[in-house]
N, C-alpha and C positions, 0 to 999 in steps of 0.2 A: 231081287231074285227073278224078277218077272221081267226086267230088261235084259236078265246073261241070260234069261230063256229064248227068249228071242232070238237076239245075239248067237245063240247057239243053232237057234231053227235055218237062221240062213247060213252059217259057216259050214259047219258040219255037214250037210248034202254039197255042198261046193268041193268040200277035199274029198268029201268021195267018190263023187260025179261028175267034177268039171265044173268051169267056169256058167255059171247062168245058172245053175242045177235050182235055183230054189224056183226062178221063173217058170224054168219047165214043168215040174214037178206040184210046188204048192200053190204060183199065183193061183189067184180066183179068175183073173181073166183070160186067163188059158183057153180053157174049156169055149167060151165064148169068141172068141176069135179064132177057133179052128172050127168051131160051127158057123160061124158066120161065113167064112173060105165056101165050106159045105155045099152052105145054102144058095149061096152066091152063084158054084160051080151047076150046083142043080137047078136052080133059075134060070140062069142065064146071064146075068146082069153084070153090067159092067162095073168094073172098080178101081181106085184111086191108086194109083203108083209111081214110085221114083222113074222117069224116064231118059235115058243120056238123051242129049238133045244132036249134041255134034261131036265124037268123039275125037275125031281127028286135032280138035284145039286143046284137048289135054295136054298140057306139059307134064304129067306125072310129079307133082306136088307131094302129093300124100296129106294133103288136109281136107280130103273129104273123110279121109281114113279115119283121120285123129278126131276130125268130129263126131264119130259113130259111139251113140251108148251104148250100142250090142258089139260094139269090136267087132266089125265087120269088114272084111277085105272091100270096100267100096273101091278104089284106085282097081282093081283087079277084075270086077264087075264091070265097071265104065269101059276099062279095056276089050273089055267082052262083049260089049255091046249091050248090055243090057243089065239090069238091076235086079235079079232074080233069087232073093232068097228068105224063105217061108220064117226065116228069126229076124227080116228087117219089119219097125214097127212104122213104117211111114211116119218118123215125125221131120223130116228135113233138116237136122241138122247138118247135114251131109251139102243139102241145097247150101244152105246158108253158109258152111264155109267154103265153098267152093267159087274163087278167085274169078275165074273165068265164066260163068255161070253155063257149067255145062251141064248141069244135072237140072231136073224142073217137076213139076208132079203134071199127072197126064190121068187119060181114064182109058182102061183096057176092056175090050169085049172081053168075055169068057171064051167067046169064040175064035180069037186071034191069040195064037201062044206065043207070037211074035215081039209083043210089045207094041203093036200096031197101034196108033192115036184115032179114036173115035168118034 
């Protein structure tokens, strides 16, 4: 009973919210990683991020894509030039299947909105 409750806790906000709905809504570490962003942006401090490195050697693969546990347009991002978005969890899967090693982790000021390497 206590497993289909479960079962039920993550499915059921998923068909009625969208794919991730239970992350958004129930993780426990939610709350702590958008207060961490917070504190971060209110210090000052620099922090850890996917960075294209050289976009132009993308051949457009699509296996940083398929590497993503957040189903993340990464292929679309690289194209953009940069790695920008608040549901990537920095874990590099994305580095790691990527052929050509065009994605890499970097540390960004607060104070550069660029992506700028520090």
């Amino acid at each position: 009973m206590i497993y289909y409750g479960i079962l039920c806790l993550i499915l059921i906000p998923a068909l009625l919210f969208g794919k991730r709905a239970f992350c958004h809504y129930f993780c426990w570490m939610a709350p702590f990683m958008a207060l961490g962003m917070k504190l971060r942006g209110i210090l000052h401090l620099p922090g850890l991020h996917i960075q294209v490195r050289d976009k132009a050697q993308c051949v457009s693969c699509g296996k940083c894509s398929k590497e993503c546990p957040m189903s993340l347009p990464v292929q679309e991002m690289v194209q953009a030039g940069h790695i920008g978005n608040a549901e990537c969890i920095q874990c590099g899967s994305c580095i790691d299947g990527c052929p050509h090693h065009i994605l890499g982790y970097g540390m960004r000021s607060q104070n550069h909105g660029d992506g700028e390497k520090t």
